[in-house]
PyMOL CGO cylinders between C-alpha atoms (Angstrom):
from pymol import cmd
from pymol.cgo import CYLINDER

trace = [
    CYLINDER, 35.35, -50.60, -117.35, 36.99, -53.05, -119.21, 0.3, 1, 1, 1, 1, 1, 1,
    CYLINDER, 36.99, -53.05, -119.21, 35.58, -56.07, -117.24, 0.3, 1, 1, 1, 1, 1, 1,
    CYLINDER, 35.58, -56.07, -117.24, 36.37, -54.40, -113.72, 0.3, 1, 1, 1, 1, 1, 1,
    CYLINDER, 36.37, -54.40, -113.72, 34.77, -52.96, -111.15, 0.3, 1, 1, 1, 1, 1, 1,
    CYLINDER, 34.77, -52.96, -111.15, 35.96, -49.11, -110.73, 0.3, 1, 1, 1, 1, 1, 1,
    CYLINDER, 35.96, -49.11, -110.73, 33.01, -47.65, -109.23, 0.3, 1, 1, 1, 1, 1, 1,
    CYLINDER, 33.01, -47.65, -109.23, 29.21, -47.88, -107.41, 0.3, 1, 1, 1, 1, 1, 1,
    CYLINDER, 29.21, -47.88, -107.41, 26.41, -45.98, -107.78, 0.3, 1, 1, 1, 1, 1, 1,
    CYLINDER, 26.41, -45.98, -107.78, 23.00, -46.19, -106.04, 0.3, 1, 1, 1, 1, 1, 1,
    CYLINDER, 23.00, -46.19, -106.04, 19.79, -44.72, -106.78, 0.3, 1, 1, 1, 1, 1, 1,
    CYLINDER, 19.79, -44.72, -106.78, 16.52, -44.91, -104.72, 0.3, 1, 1, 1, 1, 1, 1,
    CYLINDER, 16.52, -44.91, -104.72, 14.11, -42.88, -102.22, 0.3, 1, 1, 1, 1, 1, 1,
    CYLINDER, 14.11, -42.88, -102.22, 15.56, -39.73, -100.29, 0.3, 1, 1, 1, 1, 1, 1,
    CYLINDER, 15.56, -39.73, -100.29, 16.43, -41.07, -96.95, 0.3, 1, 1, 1, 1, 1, 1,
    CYLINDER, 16.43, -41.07, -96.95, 16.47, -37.42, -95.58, 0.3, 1, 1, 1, 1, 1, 1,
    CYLINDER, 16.47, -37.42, -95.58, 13.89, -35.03, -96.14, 0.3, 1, 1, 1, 1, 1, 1,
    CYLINDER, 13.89, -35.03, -96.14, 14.45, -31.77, -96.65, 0.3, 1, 1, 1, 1, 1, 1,
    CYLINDER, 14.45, -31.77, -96.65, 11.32, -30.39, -98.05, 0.3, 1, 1, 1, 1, 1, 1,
    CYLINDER, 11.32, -30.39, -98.05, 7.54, -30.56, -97.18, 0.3, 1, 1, 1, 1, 1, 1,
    CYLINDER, 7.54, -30.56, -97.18, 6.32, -32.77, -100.16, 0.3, 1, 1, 1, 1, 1, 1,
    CYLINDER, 6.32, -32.77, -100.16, 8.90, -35.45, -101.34, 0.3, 1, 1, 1, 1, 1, 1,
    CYLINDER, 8.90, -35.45, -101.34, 6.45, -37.22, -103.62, 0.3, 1, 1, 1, 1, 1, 1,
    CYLINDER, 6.45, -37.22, -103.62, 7.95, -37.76, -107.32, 0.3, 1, 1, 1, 1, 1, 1,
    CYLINDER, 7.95, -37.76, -107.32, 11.84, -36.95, -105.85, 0.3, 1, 1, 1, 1, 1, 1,
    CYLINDER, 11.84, -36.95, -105.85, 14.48, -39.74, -106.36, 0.3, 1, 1, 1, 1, 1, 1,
    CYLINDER, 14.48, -39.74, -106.36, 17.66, -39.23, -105.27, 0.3, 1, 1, 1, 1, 1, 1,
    CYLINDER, 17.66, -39.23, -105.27, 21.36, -40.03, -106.30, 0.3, 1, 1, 1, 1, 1, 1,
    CYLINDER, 21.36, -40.03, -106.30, 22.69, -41.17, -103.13, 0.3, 1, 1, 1, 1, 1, 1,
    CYLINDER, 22.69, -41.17, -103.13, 26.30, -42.30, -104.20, 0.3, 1, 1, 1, 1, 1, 1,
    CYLINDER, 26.30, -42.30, -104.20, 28.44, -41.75, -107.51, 0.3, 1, 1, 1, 1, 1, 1,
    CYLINDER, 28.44, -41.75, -107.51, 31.91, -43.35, -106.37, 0.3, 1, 1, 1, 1, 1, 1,
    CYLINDER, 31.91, -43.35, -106.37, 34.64, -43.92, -109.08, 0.3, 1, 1, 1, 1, 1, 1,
    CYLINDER, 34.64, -43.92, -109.08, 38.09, -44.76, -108.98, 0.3, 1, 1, 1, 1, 1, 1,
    CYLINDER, 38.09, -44.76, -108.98, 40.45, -42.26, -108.93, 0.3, 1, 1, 1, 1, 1, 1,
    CYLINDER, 40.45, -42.26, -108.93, 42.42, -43.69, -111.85, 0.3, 1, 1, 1, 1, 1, 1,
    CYLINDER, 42.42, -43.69, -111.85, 39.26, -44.13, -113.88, 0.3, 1, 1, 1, 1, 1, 1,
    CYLINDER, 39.26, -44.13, -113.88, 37.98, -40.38, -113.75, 0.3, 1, 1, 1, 1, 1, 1,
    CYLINDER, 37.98, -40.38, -113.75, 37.96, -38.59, -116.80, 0.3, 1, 1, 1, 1, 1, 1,
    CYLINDER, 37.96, -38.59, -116.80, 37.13, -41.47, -119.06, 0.3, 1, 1, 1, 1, 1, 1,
    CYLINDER, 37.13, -41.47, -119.06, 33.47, -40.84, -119.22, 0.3, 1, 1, 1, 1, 1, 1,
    CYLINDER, 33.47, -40.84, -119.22, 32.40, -42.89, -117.01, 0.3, 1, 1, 1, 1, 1, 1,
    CYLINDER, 32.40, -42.89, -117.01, 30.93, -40.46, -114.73, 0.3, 1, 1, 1, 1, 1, 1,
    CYLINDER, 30.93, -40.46, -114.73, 28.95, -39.57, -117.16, 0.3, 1, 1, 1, 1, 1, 1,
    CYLINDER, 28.95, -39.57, -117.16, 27.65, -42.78, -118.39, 0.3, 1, 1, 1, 1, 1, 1,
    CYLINDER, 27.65, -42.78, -118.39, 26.24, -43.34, -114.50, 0.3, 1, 1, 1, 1, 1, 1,
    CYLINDER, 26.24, -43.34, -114.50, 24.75, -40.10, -114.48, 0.3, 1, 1, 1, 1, 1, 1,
    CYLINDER, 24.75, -40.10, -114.48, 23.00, -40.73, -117.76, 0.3, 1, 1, 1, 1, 1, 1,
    CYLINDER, 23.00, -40.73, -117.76, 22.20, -44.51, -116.42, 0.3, 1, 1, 1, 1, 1, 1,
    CYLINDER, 22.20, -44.51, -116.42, 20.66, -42.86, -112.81, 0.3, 1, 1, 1, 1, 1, 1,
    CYLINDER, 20.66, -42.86, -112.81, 18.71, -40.74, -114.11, 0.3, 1, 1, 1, 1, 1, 1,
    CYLINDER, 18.71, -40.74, -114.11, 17.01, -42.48, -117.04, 0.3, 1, 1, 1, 1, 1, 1,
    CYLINDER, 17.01, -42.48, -117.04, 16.76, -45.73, -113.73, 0.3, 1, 1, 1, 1, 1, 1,
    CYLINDER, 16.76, -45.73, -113.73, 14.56, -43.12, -111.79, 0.3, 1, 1, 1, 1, 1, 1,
    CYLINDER, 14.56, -43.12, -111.79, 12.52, -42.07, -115.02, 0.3, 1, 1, 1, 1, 1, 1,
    CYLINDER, 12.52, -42.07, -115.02, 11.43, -45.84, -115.10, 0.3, 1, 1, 1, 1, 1, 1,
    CYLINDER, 11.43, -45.84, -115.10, 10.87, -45.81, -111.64, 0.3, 1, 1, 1, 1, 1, 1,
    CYLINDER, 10.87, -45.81, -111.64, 8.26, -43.40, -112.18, 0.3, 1, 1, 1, 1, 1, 1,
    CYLINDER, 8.26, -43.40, -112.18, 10.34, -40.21, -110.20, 0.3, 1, 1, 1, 1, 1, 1,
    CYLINDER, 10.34, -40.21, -110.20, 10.09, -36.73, -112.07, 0.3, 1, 1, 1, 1, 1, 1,
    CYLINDER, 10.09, -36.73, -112.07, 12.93, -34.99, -110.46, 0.3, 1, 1, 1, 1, 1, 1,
    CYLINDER, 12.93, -34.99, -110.46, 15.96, -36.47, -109.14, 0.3, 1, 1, 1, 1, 1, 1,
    CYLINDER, 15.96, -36.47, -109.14, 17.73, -34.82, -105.93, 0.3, 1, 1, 1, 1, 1, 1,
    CYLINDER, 17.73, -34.82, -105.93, 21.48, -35.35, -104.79, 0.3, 1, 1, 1, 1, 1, 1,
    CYLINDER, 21.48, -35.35, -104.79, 23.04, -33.76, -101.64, 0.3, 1, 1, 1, 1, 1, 1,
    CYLINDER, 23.04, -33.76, -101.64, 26.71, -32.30, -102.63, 0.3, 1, 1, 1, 1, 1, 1,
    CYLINDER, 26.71, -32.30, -102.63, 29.51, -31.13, -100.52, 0.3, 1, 1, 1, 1, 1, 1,
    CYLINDER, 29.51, -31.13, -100.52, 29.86, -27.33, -100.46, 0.3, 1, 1, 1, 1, 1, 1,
    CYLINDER, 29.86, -27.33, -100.46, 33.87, -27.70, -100.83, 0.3, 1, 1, 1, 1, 1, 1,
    CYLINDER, 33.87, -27.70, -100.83, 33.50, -30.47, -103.50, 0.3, 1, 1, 1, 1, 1, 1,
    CYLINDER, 33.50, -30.47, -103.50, 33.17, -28.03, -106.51, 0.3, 1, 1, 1, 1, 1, 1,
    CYLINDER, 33.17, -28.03, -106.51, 34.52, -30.86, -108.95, 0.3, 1, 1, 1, 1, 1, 1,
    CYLINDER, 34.52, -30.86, -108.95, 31.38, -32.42, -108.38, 0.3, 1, 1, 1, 1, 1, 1,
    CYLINDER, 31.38, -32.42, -108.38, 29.05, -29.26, -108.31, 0.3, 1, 1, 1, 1, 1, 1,
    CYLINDER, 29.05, -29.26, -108.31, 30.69, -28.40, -111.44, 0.3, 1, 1, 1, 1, 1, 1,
    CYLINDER, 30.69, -28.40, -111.44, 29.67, -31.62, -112.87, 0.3, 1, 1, 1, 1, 1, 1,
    CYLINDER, 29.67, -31.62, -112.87, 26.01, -31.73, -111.34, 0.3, 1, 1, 1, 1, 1, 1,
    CYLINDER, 26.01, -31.73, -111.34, 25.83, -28.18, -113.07, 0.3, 1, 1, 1, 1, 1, 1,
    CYLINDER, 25.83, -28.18, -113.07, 27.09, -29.11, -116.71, 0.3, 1, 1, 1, 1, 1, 1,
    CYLINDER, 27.09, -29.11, -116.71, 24.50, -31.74, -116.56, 0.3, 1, 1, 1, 1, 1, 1,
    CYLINDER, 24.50, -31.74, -116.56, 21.36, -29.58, -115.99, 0.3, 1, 1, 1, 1, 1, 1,
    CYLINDER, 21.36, -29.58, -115.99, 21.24, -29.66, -112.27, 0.3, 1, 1, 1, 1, 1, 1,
    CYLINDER, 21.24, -29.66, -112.27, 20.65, -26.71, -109.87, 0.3, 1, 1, 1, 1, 1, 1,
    CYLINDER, 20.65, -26.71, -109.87, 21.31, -25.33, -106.44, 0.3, 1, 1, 1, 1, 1, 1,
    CYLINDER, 21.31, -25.33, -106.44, 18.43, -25.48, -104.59, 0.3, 1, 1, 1, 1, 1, 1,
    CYLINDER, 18.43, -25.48, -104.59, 17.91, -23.49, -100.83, 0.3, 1, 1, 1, 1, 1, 1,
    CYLINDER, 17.91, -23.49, -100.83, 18.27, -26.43, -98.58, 0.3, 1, 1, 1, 1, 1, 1,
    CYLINDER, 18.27, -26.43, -98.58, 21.55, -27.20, -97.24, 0.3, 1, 1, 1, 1, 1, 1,
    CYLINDER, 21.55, -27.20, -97.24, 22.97, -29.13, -93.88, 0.3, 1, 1, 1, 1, 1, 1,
    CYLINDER, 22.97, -29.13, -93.88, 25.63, -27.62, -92.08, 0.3, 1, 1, 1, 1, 1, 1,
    CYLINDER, 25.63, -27.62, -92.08, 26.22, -30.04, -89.24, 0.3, 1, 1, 1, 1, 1, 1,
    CYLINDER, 26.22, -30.04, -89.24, 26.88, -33.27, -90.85, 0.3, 1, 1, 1, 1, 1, 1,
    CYLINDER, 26.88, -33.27, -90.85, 27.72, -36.67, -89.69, 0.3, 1, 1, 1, 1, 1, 1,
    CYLINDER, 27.72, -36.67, -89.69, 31.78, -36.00, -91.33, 0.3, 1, 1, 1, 1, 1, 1,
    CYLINDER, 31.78, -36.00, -91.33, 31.43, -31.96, -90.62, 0.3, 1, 1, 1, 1, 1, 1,
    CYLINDER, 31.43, -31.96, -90.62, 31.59, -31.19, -94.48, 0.3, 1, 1, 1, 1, 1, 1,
    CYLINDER, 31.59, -31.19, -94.48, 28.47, -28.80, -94.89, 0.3, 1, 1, 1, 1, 1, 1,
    CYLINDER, 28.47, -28.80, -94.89, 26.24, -29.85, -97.93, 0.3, 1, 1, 1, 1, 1, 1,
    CYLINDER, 26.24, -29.85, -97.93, 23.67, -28.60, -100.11, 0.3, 1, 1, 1, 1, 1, 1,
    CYLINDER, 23.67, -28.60, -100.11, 21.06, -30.57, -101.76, 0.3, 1, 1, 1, 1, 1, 1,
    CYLINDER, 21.06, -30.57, -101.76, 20.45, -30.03, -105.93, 0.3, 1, 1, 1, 1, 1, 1,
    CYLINDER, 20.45, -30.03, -105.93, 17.89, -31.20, -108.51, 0.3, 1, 1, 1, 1, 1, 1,
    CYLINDER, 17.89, -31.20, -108.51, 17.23, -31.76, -111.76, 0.3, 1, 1, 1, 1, 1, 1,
    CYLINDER, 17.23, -31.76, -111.76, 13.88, -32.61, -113.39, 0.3, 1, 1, 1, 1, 1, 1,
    CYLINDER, 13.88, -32.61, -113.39, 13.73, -35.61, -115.13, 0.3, 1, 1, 1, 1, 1, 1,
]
cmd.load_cgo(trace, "trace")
């Protein structure tokens, strides 16, 4: 944003699998930005960018994993045409419980 770095993002493969046939899932591993750079749209320029990056890659449904207690982020997932989907984690590595989504593509 304005010639400086205020965020990272990384698309790819699932590295966990949480259903019986992965084949055509990318996932949204990591959507980081700056606290003082939320709310500018910038979220939702590397939403738009990750998803359309997986389209090219061939994927037909992107998958993220979200933090039950993050609802900011649920909320956002939501508003852009993702869902809730069954599988969830309760025992994580950092003890938040999370819950994957998807959207197709």
């Amino acid at each position: 944003y304005d010639n400086q770095v205020v965020g990272v993002l990384e698309v790819g493969i699932p590295e966990d699998i949480y259903k019986e046939n992965m084949e055509g899932i990318g996932e949204w591993r990591t959507c980081h930005i700056q606290k003082d750079f939320q709310h500018l749209g910038i979220g939702t320029k590397a939403y738009e960018f990750a998803c359309n990056r997986l389209k090219e890659l061939g994927y037909k449904t992107c998958c993220l994993w979200v933090k039950r207690q993050n609802e900011k982020a649920i909320y956002f997932h939501e508003k852009n045409g993702f869902h809730k989907t069954e599988y969830s984690c309760e025992e994580t590595i950092d003890g938040a419980p999370s819950f994957v989504m998807e959207k197709v593509l």
